[in-house]
C-alpha positions as CSV (number, residue, x, y, z in Angstrom):
1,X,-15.8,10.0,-40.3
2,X,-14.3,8.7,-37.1
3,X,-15.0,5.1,-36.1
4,X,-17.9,4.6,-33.8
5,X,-15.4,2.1,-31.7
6,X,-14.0,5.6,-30.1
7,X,-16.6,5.8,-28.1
8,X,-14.2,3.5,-25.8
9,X,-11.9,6.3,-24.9
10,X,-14.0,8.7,-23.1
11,X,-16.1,5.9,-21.3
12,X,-12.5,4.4,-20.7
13,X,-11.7,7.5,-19.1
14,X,-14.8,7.9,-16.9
15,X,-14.4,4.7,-15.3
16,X,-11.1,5.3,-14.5
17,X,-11.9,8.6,-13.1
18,X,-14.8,7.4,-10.9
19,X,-13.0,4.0,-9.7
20,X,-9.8,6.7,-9.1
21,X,-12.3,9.0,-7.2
22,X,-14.0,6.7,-4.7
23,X,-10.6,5.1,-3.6
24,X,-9.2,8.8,-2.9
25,X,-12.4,9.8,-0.9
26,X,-12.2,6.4,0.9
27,X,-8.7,7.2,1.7
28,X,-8.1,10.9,1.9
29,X,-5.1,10.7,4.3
30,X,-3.3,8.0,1.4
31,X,-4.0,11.0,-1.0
32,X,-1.9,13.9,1.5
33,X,0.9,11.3,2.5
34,X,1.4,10.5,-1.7
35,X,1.9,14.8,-1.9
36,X,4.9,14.2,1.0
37,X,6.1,11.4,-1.1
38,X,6.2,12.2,-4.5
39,X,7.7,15.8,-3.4
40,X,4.8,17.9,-4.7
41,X,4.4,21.4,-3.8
42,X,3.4,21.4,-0.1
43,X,0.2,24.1,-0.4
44,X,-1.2,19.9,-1.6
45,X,-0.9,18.6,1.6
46,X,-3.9,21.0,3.0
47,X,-7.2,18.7,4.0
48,X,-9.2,20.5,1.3
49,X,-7.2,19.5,-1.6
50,X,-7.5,15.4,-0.8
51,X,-11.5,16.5,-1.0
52,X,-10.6,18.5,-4.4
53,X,-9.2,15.9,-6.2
54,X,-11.6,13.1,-6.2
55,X,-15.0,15.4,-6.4
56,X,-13.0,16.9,-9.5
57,X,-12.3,13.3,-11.0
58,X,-16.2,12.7,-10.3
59,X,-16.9,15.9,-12.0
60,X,-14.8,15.5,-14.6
61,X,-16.7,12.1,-15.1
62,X,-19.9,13.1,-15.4
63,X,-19.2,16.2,-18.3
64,X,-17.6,13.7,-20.2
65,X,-21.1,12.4,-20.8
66,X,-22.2,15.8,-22.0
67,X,-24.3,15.8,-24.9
68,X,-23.0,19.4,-25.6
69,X,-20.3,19.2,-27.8
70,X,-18.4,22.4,-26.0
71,X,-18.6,21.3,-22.8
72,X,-17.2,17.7,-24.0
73,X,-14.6,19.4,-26.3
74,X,-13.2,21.0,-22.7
75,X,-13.7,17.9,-20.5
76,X,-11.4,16.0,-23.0
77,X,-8.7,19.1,-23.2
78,X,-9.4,18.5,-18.7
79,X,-8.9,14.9,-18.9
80,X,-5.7,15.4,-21.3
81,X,-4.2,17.5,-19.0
82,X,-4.9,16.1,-16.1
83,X,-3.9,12.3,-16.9
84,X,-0.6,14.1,-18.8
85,X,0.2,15.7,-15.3
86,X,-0.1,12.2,-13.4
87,X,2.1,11.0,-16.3
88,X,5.0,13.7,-15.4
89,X,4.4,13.1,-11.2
90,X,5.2,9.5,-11.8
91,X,8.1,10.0,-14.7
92,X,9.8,12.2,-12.2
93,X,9.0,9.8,-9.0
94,X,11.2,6.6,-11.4
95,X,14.6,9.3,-10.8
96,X,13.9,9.2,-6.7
97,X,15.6,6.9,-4.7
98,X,14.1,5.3,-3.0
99,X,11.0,5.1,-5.0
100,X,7.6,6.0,-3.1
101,X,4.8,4.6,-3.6
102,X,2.4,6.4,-5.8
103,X,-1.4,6.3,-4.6
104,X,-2.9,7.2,-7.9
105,X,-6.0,5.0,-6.8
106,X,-5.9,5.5,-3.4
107,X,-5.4,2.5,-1.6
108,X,-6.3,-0.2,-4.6
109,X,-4.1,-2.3,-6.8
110,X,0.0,-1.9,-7.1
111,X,1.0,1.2,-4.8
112,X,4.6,1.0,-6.5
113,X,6.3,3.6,-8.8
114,X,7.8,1.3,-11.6
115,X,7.7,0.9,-15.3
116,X,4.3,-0.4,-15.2
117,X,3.0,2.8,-13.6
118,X,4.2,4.7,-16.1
119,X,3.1,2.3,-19.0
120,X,-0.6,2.6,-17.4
121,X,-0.7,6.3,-17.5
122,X,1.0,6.0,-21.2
123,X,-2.1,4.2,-22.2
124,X,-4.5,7.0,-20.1
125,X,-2.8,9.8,-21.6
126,X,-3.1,7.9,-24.8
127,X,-6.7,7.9,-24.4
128,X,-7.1,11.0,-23.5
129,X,-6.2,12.2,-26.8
130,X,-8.3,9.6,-28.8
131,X,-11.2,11.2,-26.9
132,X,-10.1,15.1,-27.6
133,X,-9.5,13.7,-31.5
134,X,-13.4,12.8,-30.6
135,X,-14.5,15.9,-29.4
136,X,-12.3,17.8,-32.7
137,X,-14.7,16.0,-34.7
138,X,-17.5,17.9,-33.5
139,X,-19.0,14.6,-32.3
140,X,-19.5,13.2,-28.4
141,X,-19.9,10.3,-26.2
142,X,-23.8,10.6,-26.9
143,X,-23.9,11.8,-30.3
144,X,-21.9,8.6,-31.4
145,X,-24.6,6.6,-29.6
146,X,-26.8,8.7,-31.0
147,X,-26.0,8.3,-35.0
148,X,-25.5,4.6,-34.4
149,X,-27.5,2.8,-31.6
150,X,-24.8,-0.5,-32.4
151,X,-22.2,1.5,-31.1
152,X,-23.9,0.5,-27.9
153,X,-22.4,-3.3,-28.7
154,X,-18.9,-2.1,-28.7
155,X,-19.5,-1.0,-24.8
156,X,-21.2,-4.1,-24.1
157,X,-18.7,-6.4,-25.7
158,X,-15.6,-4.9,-24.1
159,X,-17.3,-5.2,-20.3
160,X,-18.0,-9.0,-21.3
161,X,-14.1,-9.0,-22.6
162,X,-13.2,-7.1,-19.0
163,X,-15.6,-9.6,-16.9
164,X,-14.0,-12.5,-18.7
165,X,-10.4,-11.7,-18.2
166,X,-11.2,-10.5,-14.7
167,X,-12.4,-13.9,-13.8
168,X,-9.4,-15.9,-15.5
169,X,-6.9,-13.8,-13.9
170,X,-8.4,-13.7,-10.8
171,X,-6.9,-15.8,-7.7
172,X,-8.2,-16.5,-4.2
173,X,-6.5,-14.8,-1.3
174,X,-3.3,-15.4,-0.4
175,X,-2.4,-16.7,2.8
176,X,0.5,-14.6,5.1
177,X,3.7,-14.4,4.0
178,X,5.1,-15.5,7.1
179,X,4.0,-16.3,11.0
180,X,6.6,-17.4,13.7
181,X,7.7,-20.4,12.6
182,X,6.1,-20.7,9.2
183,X,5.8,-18.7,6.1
184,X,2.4,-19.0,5.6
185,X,-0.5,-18.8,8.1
186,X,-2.3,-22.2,8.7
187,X,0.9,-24.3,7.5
188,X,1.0,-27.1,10.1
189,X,3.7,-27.4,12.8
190,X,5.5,-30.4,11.5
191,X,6.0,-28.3,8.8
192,X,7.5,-25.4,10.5
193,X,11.4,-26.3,9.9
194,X,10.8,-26.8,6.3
195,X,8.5,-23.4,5.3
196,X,10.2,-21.1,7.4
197,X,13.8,-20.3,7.0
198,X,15.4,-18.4,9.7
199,X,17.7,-16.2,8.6
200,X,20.0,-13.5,10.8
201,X,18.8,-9.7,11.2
202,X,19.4,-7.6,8.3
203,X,22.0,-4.6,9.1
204,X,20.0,-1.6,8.7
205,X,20.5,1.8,11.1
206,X,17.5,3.6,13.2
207,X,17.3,6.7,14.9
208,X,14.9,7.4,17.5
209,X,13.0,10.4,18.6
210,X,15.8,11.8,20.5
211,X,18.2,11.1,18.2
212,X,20.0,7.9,19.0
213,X,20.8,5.7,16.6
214,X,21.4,2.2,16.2
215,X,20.6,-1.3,14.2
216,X,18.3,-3.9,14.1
217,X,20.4,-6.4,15.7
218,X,21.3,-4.2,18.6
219,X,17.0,-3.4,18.8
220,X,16.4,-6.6,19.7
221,X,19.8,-7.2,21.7
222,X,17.7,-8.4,25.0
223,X,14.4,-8.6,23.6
224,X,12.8,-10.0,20.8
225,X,10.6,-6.5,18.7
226,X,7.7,-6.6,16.8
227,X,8.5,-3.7,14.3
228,X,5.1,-2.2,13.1
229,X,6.1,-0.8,9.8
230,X,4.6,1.8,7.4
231,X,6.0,4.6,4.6
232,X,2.9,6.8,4.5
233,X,0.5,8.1,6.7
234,X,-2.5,7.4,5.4
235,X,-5.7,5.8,7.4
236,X,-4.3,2.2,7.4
237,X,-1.5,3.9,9.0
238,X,-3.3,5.5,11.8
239,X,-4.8,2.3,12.3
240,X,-1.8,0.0,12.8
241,X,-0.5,3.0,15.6
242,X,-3.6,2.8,17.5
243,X,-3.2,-1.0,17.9
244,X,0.4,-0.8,19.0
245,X,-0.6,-0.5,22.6
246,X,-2.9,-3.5,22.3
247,X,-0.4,-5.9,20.8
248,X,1.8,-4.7,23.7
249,X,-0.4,-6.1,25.7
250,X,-1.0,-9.2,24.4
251,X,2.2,-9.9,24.0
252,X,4.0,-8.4,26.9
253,X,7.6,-10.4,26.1
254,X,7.8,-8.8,23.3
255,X,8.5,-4.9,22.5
256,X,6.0,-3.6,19.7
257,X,7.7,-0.5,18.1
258,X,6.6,1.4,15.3
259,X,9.1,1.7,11.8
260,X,8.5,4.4,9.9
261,X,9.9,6.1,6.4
262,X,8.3,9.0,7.2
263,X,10.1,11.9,9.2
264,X,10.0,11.9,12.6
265,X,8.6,15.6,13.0
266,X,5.9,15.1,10.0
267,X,5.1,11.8,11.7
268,X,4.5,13.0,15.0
269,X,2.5,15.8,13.8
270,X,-0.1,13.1,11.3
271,X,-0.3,10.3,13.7
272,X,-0.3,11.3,17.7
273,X,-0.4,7.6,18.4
274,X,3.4,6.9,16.7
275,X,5.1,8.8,19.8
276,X,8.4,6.2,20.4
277,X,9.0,5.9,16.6
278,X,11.8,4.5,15.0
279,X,12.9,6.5,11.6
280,X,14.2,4.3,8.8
281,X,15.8,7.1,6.6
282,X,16.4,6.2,3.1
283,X,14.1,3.5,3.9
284,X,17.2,1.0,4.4
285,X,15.8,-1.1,7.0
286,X,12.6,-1.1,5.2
287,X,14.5,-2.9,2.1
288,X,16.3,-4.7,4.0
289,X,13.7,-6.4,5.8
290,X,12.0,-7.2,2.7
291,X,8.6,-4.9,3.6
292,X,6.1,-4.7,0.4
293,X,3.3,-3.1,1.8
294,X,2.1,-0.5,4.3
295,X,1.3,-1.2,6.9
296,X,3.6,-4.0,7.9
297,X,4.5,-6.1,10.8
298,X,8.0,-8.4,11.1
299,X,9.0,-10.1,14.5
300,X,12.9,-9.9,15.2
301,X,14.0,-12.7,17.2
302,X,16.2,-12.0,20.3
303,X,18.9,-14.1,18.9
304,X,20.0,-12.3,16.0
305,X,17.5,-13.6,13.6
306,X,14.3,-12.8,12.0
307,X,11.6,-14.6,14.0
308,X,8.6,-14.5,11.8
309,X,7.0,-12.0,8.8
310,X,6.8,-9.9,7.1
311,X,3.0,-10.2,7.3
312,X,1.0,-6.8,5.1
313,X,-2.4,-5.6,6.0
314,X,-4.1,-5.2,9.0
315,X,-5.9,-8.1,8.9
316,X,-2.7,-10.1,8.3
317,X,-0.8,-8.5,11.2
318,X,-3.9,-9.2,13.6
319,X,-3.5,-12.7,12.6
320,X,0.4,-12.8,13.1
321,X,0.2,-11.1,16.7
322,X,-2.3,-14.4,17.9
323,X,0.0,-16.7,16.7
324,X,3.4,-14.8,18.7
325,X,1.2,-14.9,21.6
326,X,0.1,-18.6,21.2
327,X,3.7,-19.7,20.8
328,X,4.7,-17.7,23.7
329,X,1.7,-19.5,25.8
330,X,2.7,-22.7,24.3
331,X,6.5,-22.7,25.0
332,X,5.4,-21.9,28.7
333,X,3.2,-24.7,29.2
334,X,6.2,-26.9,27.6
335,X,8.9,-25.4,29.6
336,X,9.5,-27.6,32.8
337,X,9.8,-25.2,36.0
338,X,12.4,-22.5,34.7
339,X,14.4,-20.6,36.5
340,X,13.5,-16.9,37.4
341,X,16.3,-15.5,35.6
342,X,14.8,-17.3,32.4
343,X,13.7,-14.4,30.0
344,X,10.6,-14.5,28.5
345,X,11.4,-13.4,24.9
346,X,14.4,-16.6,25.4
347,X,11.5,-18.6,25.3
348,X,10.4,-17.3,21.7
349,X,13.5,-17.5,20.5
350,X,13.5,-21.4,21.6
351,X,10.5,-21.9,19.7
352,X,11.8,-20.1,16.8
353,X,15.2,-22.1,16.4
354,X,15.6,-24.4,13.6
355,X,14.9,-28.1,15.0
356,X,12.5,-27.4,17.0
């Protein structure tokens, strides 16, 4: 007789497969960019299959909840094999270098390829086979409820457990990571020297569309650049290019230029509004820079050092342009008469420097 308490695994399952399902269909273009990134074979990267996958995890869901022991035998062999294969995607994705970023959930929780991945599709595939040792039994998700109503109490007890830790582990939102001048938005000015470090511009190399290449520090040479930065091309993505030409304009002393992992020529071809991309290949600059997140935004001062950021999420980089342009605004109303020769961007790098 198998214990009534494995009634966990497949509803473990389904949840996963549902939560795993609406954050692909929310996200399809995060679901193609992860087939570019984790190298899989590139018949993927067609628009039907980011459609395929979640309305399968659905599907595969729902028959998990059959009350025919059959069809539940073969959605548990399906769910085996199909959390086994994310197991081997992500077990090959540790030997790349750099790592990319796996999108298992579409654009929820860690995005990273590390030994926690791994670990959390070690305990999927693990119950997987708890709920095909189930099935074997010749019993199912209902049937166990079925025999023994109290099995119901096991369900009910664990989402308590899951509420509970959810709300002990849970944190209010973090403020930015960094603005010009501070490392956190809403940090006061007198506080500016002390929570904001400036240190110089990494050395990383760019290439541009036509093939020039050259390094952070020499980007920013004569004026200070916004780098809008992001490894995948998924909707966020699309997002941050379409606002490029706004920040331009609200910050007009300052060069807003895309950063991108992702291949020129594949770039160009996902996201029409990344024309004038910088390619970070190996994702050097990326590292470098200290980026965590896509998208990304991180100002480079036009003295050599890093002038504010890195700042993740569109809301976040919204935020971080208004404060550029309110520093700009306010180190011209400080200024006394300059002269014409003055440049503008000088005046951000001012504001910027340590001491002031």
């Amino acid at each position: 007789m198998t214990p009534d308490a494995l009634i966990l695994a497949p509803v473990g399952l389904a949840a996963v497969l549902v939560l795993s399902g609406i954050a692909k269909l929310k996200d399809r273009e995060s679901t193609l960019s992860v087939v570019t990134e984790l190298r899989l074979p590139g018949f993927l990267r067609h628009g039907y299959f980011a459609w395929a996958l979640p309305l399968g995890e659905f599907l595969l869901a729902l028959v998990l909840f059959s009350p025919w022991q059959g069809l539940f035998t073969v959605a548990a062999a399906l769910s085996l094999a199909l959390f086994l294969a994310y197991w081997v995607v992500i077990a090959r994705a540790m030997t790349f270098d750099p790592r990319p970023s796996c999108g298992c959930f579409g654009r929820i929780g860690d995005q990273s390829v590390s030994g926690k991945t791994l670990f959390r599709n070690s305990l999927l595939v693990f119950l997987g086979v708890l709920t095909l040792w189930l099935s074997l039994t010749g019993r199912t998700a209902v049937s166990v409820i079925a025999e023994d109503p109290t099995a119901l109490w096991w369900l009910a007890g664990c989402a308590l457990l899951l509420l509970l830790l959810g709300l002990i582990v849970s944190r209010p939102g973090q403020p930015g990571t960094g603005t010009p001048g501070t490392t956190a938005a809403g940090t006061s000015p007198e506080a500016d020297d002390l929570d904001y470090a400036r240190v110089p511009i990494p050395t990383a190399l760019l290439q541009s569309q036509d093939g020039e290449i050259q390094t952070l520090r020499e980007l920013a040479a004569s004026r200070a650049q916004l780098l809008v930065a992001f490894n995948c091309v998924c909707k966020p993505s699309h997002v941050a290019a379409d606002k490029v030409a706004e920040w331009s304009e609200r910050i007009p002393e300052v060069d807003v230029r895309i950063l991108s992992t992702v291949p020129l020529k594949l770039l160009r071809r996902a996201i029409p509004a990344a024309e004038g991309a910088l390619y970070d290949h190996g994702n050097l600059a990326w590292n470098a820079l200290g980026l965590t997140g896509s998208p990304s935004a991180v100002l480079l001062g036009a003295d050599g050092y890093l002038a504010g950021g890195p700042v993740h999420d569109l809301e976040e980089m919204e935020s971080f342009v208004d404060e550029i342009a309110s520093v700009l605004r306010e180190a011209a109303e400080e200024q006394s008469p300059a002269p014409v020769e003055r440049a503008p961007e000088q005046a951000l790098a001012d504001a910027e420097a340590p001491g002031n």
